[in-house]
VOGU-3710 file (C-alpha; in Angstrom, 3 decimals, decimal comma):
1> xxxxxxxxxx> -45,731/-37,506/-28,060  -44,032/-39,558/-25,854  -41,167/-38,816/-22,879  -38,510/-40,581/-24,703  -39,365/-38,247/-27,750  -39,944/-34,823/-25,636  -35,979/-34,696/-24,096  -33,992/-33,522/-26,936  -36,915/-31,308/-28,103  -36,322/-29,318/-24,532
11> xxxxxxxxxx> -32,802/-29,991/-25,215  -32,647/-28,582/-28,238  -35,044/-25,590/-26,815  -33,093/-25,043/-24,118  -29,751/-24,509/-26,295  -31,766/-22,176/-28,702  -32,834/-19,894/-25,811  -29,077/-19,533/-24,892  -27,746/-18,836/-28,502  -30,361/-16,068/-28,344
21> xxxxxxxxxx> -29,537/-14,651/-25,183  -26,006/-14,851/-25,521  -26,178/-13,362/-28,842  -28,010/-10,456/-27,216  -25,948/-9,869/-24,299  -22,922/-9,250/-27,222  -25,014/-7,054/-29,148  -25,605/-4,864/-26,402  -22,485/-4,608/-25,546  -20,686/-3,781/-28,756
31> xxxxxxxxxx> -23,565/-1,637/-29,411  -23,571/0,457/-25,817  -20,137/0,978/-24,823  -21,143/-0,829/-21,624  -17,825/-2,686/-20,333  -18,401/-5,337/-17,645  -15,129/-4,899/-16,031  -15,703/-1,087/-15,751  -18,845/-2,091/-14,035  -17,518/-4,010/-11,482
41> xxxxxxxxxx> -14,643/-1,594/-10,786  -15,826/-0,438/-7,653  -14,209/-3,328/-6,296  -10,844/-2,150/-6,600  -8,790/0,666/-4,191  -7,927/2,569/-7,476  -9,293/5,345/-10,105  -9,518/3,175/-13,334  -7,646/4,930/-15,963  -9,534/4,472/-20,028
51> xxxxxxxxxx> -7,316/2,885/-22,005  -10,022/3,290/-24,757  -9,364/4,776/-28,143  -12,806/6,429/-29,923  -12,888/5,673/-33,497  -13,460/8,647/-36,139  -11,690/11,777/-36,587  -14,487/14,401/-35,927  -16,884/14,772/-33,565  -19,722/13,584/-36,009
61> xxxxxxxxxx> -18,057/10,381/-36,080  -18,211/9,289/-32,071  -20,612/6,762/-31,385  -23,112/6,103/-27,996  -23,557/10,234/-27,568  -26,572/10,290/-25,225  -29,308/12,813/-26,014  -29,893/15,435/-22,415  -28,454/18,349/-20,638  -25,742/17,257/-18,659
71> xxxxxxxxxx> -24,077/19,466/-15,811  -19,958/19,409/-15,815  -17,737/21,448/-13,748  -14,663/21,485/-11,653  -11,225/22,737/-12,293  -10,361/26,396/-13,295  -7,211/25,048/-15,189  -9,829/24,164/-17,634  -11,538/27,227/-18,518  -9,760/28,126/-21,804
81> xxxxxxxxxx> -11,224/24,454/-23,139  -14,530/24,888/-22,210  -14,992/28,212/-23,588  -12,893/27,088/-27,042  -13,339/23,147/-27,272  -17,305/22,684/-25,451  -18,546/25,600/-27,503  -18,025/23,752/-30,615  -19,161/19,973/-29,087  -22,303/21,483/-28,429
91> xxxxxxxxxx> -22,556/23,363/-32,054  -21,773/19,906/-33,369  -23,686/17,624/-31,445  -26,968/19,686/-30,313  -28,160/16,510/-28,839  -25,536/16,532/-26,048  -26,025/19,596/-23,734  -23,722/20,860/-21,627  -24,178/23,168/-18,741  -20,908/24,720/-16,343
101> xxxxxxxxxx> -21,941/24,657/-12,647  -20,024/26,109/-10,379  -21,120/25,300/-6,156  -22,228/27,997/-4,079  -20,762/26,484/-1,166  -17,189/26,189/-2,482  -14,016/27,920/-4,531  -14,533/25,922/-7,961  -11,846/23,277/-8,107  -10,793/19,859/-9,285
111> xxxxxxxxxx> -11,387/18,770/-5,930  -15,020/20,676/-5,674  -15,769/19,246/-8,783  -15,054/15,821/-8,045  -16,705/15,712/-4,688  -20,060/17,482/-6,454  -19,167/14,217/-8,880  -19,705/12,138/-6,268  -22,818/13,983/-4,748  -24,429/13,267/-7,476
121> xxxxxxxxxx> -24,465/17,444/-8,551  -22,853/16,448/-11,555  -22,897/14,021/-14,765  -18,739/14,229/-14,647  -15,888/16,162/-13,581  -12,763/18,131/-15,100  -9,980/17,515/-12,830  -6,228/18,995/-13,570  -4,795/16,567/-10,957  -5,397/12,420/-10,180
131> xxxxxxxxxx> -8,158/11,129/-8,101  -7,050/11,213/-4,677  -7,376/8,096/-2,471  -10,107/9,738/0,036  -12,223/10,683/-3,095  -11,982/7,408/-4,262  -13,302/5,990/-0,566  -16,205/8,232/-0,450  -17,070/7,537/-3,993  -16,823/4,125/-2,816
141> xxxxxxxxxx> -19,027/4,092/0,063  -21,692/5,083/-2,279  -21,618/2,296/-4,257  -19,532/3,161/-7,651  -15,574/3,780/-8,202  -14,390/6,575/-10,277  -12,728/6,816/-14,024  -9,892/9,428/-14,566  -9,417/9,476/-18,714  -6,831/12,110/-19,688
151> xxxxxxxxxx> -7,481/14,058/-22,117  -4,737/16,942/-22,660  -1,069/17,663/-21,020  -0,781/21,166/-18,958  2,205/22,552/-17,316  2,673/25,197/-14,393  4,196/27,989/-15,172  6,475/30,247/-12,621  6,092/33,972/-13,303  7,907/37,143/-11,886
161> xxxxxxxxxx> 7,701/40,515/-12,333  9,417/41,140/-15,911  11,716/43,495/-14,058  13,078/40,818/-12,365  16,824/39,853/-13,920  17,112/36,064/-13,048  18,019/32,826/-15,664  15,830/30,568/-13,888  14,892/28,460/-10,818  15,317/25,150/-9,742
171> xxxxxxxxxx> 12,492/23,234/-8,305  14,035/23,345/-5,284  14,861/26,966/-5,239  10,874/26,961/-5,740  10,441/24,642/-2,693  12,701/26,667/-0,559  11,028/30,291/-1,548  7,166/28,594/-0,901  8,109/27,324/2,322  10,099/30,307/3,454
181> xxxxxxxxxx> 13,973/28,940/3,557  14,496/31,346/0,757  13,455/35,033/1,320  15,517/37,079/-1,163  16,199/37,035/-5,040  20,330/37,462/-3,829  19,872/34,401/-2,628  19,349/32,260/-6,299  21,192/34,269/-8,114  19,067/37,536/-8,433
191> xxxxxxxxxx> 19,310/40,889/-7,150  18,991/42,405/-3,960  15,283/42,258/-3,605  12,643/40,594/-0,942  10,715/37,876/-2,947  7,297/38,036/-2,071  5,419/34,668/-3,084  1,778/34,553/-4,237  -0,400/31,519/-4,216  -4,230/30,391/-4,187
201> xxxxxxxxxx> -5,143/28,437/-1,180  -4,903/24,881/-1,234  -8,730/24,163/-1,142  -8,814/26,550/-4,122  -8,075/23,748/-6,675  -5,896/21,015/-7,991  -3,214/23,695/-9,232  -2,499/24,083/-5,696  -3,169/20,771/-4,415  -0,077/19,207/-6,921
211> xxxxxxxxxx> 2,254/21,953/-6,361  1,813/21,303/-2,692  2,000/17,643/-3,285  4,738/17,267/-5,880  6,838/21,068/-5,076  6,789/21,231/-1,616  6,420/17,693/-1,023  3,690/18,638/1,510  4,975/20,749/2,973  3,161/23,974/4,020
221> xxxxxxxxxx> 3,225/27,309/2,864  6,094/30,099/4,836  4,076/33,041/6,846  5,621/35,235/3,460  3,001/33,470/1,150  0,546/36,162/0,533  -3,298/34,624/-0,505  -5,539/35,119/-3,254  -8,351/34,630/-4,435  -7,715/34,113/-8,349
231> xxxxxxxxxx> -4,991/34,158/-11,021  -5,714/37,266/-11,864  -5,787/38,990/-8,974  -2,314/37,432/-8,271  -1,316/38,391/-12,200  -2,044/42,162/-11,409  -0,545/41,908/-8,029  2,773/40,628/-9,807  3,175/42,880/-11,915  3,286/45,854/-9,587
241> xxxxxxxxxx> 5,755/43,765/-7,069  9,244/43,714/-8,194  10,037/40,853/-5,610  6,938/39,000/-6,446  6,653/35,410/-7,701  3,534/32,857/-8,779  2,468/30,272/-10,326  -0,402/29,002/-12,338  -1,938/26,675/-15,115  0,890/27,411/-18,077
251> xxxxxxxxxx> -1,726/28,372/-20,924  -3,206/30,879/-18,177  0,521/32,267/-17,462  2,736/32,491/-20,786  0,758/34,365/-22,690  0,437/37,135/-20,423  2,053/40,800/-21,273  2,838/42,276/-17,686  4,783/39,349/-16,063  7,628/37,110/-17,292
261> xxxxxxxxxx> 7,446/33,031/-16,874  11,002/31,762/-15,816  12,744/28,480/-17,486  12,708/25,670/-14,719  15,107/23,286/-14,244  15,581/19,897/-11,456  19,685/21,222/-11,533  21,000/24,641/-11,475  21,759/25,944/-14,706  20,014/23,252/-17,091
271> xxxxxxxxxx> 16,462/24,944/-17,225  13,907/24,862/-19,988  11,830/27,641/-21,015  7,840/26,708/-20,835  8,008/29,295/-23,910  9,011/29,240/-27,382  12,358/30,990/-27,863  12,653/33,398/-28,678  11,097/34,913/-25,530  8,487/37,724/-26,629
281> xxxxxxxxxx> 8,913/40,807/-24,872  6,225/42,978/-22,888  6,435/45,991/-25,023  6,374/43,238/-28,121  2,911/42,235/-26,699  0,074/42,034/-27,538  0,641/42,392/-30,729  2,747/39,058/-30,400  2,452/37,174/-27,372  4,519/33,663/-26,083
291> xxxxxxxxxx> 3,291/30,232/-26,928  3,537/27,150/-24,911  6,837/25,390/-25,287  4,600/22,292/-26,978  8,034/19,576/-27,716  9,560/20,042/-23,921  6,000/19,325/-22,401  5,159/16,658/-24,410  8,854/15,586/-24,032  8,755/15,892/-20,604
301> xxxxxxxxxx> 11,743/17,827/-20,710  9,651/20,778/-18,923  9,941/19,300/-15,339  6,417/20,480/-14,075  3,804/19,094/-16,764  0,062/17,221/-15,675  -2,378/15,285/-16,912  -6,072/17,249/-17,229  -8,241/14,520/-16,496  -12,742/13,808/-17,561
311> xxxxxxxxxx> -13,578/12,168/-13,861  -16,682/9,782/-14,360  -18,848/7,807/-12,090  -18,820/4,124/-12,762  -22,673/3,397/-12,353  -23,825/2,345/-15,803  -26,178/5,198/-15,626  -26,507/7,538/-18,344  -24,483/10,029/-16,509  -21,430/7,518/-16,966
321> xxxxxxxxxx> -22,054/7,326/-20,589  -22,280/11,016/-20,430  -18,545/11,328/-19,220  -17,052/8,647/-21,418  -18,599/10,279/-24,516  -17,156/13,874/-23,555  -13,669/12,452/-22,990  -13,838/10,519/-26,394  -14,897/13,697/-28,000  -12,087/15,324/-27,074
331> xxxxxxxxxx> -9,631/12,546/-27,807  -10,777/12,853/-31,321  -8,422/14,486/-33,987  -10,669/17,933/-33,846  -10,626/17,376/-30,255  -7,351/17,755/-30,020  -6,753/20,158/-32,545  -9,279/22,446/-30,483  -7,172/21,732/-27,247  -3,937/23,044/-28,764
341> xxxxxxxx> -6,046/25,898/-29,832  -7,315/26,545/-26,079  -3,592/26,535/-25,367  -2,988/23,061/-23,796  -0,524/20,516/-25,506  -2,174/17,432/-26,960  -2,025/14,050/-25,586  -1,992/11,666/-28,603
//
């Protein structure tokens, strides 16, 4: 054959060769999940937030579920979804094994989950607060950026003794009782009675780390603030301390029979109830017990309600296909459902 007749033949190969790799490159992409802009996200200073919508109503129905045992962990706040919602993922979809560790070395947290995240101890991360900016450098400086995809809305809930005879509190009446400007009920309104606050420790998790953040505006904790270790070691200390105040995770808090969670309000006087009226009382419960106040937090009309966030590693591993396929899973309509059903307030 001669030259003149061999160009367009390459030509022509050469444009075939393309088609097909082109066409490939699409098919594994619509096919995987994998999104090139994700990929190259570590180039950016912040958390990339999913903006993706799964398609189906049911867990059977969510596509690119990888088949392992992957290890999860992090925030407390999310203990009532992994004992109600993972239970039944796992029932569902046997394929996609999930295992709770919790770090010997720390208090389990969003932020001890996030930074085991980026050790590479875990596959992804339940968070109850935003990626901070010095998780994101660290992830950085190993070479991926992070994904926060909410999943569900939480509030924190303010509880008292039920003893206590008070409307309500203002977010800066809480501000002003944590940092120790405020050291008596008289003093908003109440009775004649030392308040004695209760609180985790700020490396304890990302309940503390946002009311720190967004209550006390960074503020530190007054000499008053009595330490503990858990909720429920503050829950029992409550409710045998007249003067005694805490907060929490709202599904952990309003369901409770020996302590009462106050309305909040940003003014004096216009508070909302993170309850459903009417209010149920102790010796009601537990044969009835208080649900969340779903409309106000959804609404936003609650004024202390959060995002619970899936964190996820952006390395086009397996481990980030992991984490996008748990938070679709919950984003589903039975995902949902289930959430409402651990007690959190659904975010779509």
């Amino acid at each position: 054959m001669s030259q003149k007749n061999e160009i367009p033949l390459l030509i022509l190969s050469f444009a075939i060769t393309a088609g097909l790799i082109a066409g490939g490159f699409w098919w594994f992409t619509k096919n995987t999940g994998f999104n090139l802009n994700q990929s190259n996200s570590s180039n950016t200073n912040n958390p990339q937030v999913s903006t993706e919508k799964p398609s189906g109503k049911t867990f059977t129905s969510i596509k690119n579920v990888p088949t392992g045992l992957f290890n999860y962990g992090g925030s407390t706040s999310w203990a009532p979804i992994r004992l109600t919602v993972d239970s039944v993922i796992t029932a569902v979809r046997p394929e996609f094994r999930l295992r709770y560790v919790e770090t010997s070395k720390a208090t389990p947290g969003s932020g001890t989950g996030i930074q085991s995240l980026i050790d590479g101890q875990l596959a992804f991360a339940q968070s109850s607060r935003p990626v901070l900016d010095q998780e994101l450098s660290r992830a950085q400086q190993r070479g991926f950026s992070l994904n926060q995809i909410p999943v569900a809305i939480d509030g924190l809930a303010v509880a008292v003794n039920p003893s206590l005879n008070i409307p309500g509190l203002t977010l800066d009446q809480i501000k002003s009782i944590y940092t120790g400007k405020i050291n008596n009920w008289s003093q908003v309104g109440g009775p004649n009675i030392p308040i004695k606050p209760y609180s985790r420790r700020i490396t304890d998790g990302g309940t503390v780390e946002l009311f720190v953040q967004d209550i006390l505006g960074g503020q530190p904790f007054g000499s008053q603030v009595e330490l503990v270790s858990t909720t429920t070691q503050a829950l029992q200390k409550l409710a045998g301390s007249p003067g005694g105040i805490y907060y929490a995770s709202a599904p952990e808090v309003v369901p409770q029979c020996s302590i009462r969670p106050l309305p909040l309000g940003r003014t004096q006087g216009n508070y909302t109830a993170p309850y459903q009226e009417p209010f149920v009382l102790p010796n009601e419960c537990p044969g009835k017990r208080n649900k969340l106040n779903i409309e106000a937090f959804q609404s936003g009309k609650y004024p202390i309600t959060r995002n619970l966030f899936v964190v996820v590693k952006q390395t086009g591993q397996i481990e980030q296909q992991a984490g996008v396929a748990y938070a679709n899973l919950l984003l589903t309509e039975q995902g949902q459902e289930l959430i409402t059903q651990a007690g959190f307030v659904k975010i779509r």
